[in-house]
BATI-684201 format. One line per 5 residues: for each residue x, y, z of N, C-alpha, C. Coordinates in nm, 4 decimals, m for minus. Atoms other than C-alpha are relative to their C-alpha. Layout:
X,Y,Z,X,Y,Z,X,Y,Z ~ ...
# end
This chain:
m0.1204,0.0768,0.0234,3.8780,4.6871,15.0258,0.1161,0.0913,m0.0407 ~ m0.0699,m0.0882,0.0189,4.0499,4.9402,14.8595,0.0546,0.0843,0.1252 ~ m0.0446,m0.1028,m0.0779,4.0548,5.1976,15.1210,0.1092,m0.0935,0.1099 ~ m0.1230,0.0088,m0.0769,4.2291,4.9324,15.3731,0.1333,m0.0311,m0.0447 ~ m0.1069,0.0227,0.0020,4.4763,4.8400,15.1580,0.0839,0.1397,m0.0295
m0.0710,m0.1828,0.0176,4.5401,5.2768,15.0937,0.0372,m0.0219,0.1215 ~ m0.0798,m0.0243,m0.1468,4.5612,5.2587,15.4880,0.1260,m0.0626,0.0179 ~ m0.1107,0.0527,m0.0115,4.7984,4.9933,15.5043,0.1014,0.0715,m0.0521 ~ m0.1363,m0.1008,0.0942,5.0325,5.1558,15.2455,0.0274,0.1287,0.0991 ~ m0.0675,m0.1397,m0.0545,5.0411,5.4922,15.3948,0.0528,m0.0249,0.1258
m0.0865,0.0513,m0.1228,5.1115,5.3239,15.7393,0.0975,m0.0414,m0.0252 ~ m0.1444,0.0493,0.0066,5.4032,5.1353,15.6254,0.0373,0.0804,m0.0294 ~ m0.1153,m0.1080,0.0581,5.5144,5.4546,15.4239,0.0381,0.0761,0.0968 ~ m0.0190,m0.0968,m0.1101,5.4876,5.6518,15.7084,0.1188,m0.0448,0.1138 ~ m0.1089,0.1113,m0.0498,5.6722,5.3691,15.9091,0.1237,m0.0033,m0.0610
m0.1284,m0.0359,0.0515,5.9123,5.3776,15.6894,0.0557,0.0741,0.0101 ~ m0.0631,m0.1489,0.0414,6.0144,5.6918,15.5977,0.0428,0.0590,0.1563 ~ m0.0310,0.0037,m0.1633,6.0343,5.7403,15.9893,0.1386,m0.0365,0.0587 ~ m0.0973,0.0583,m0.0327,6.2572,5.4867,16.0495,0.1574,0.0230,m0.1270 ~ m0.0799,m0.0477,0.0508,6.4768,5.5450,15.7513,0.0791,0.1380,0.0255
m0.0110,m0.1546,m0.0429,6.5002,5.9096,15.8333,0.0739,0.0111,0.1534 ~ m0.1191,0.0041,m0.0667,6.6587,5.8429,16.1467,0.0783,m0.0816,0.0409 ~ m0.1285,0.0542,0.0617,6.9050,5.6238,16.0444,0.1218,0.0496,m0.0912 ~ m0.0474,m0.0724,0.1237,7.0120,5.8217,15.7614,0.0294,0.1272,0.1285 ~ m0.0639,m0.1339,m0.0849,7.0440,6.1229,16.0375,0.1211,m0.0198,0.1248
m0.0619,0.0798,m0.0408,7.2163,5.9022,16.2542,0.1367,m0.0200,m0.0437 ~ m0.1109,0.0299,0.0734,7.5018,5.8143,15.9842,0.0332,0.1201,m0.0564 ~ m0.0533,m0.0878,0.0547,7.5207,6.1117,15.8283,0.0819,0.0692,0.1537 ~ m0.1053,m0.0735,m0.1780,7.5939,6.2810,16.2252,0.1366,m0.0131,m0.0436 ~ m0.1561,0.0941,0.0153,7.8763,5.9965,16.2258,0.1014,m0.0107,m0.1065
m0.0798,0.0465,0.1128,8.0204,6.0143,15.8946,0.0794,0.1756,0.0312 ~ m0.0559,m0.1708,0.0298,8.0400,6.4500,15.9080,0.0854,m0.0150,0.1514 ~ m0.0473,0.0146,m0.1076,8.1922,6.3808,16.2833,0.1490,m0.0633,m0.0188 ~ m0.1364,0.0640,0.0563,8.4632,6.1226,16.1713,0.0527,0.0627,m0.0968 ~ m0.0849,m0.0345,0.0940,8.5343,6.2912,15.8868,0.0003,0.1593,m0.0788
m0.0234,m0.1386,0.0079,8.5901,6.6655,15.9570,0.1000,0.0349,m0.0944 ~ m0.1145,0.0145,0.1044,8.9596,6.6042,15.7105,m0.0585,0.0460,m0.1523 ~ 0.0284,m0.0089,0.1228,8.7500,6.6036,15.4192,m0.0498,0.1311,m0.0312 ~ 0.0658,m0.1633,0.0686,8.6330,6.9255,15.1921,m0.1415,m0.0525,0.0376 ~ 0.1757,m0.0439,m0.0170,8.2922,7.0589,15.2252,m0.0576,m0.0792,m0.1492
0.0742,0.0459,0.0615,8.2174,6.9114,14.8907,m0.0567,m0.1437,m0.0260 ~ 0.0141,0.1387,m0.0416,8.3147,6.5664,14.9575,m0.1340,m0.0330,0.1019 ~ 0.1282,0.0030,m0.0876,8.0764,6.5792,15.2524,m0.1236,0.0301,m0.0647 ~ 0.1594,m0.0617,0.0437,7.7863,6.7516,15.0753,0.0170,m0.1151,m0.1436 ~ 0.0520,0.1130,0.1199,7.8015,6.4755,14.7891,m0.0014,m0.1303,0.0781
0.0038,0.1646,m0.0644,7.8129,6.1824,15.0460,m0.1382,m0.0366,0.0866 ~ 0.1183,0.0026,m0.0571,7.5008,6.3345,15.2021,m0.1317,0.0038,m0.0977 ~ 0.0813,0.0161,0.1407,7.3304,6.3811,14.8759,0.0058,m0.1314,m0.0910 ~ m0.0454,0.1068,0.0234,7.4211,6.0574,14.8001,m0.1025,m0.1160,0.0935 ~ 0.0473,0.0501,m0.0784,7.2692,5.9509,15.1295,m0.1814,0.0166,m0.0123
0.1031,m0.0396,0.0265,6.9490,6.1745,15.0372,m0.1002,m0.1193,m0.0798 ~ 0.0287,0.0726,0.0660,6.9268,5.9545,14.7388,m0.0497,m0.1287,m0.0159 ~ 0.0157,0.1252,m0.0816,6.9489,5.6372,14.9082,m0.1346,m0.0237,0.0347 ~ 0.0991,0.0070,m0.1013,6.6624,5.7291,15.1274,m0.1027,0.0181,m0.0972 ~ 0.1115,m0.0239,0.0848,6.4234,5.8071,14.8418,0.0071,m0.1496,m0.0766
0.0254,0.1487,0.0516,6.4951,5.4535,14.6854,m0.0309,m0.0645,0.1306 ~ 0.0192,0.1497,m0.1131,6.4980,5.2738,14.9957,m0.1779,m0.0204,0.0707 ~ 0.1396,m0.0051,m0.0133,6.1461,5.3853,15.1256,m0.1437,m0.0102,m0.0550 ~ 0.0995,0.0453,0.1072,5.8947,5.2897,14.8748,0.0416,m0.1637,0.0370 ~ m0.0154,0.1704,0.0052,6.0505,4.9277,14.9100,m0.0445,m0.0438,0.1525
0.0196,0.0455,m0.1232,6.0945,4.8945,15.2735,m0.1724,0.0804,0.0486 ~ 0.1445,m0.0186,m0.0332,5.7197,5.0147,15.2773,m0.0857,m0.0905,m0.0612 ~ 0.0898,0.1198,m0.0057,5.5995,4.7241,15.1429,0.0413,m0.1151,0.0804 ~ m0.0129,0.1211,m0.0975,5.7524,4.5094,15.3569,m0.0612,0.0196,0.1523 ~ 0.0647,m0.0008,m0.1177,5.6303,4.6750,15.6669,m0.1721,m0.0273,m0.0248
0.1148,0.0116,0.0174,5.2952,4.6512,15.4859,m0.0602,m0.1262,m0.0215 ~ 0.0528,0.1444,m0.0203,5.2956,4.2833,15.4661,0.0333,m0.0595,0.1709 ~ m0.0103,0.0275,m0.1766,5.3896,4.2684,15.8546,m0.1195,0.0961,0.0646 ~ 0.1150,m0.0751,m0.0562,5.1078,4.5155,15.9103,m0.1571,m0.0862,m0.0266 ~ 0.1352,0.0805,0.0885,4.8314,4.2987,15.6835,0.0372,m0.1214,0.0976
m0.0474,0.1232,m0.0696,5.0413,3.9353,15.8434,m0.0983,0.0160,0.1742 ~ 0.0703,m0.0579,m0.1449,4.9610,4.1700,16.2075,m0.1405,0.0093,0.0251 ~ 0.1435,m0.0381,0.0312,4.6113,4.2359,16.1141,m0.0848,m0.1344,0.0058 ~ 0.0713,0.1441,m0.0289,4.5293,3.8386,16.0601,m0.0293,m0.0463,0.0599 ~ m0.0018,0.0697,m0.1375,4.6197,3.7378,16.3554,m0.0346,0.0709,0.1117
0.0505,m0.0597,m0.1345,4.4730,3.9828,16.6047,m0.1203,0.0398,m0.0553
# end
């Protein structure tokens, strides 16, 4: 019991962190692209900023893929 719900988890984390990761590479591209005007530090605190983001956001959005993975699992 244990071990599938370790699998599950690390699948969604993995899922996650995936999909976050290129989103976050995605926006950052677009933000340093649009906004060549700004200093180098502005930029490097909006991406560290973004870094930050991505370390809260993936722990959460990994349990939600992990109840669509368990939900997935019921029904097939």
């Amino acid at each position: 019991m244990i071990s599938t719900v370790l699998k599950f988890y690390l699948q969604g984390l993995l899922i996650s962190a995936v999909v976050v990761l290129i989103l976050s590479i995605i926006y950052a591209f677009a933000y340093l692209v649009r906004n060549t005007d700004k200093s180098k530090t502005a930029r490097r605190n909006r991406i560290l900023d973004l870094i930050l983001v991505d370390i809260l956001t993936i722990p959460i959005l990994s349990f939600a893929v992990v109840g669509l993975l368990v939900i997935l699992r019921t029904r097939g």
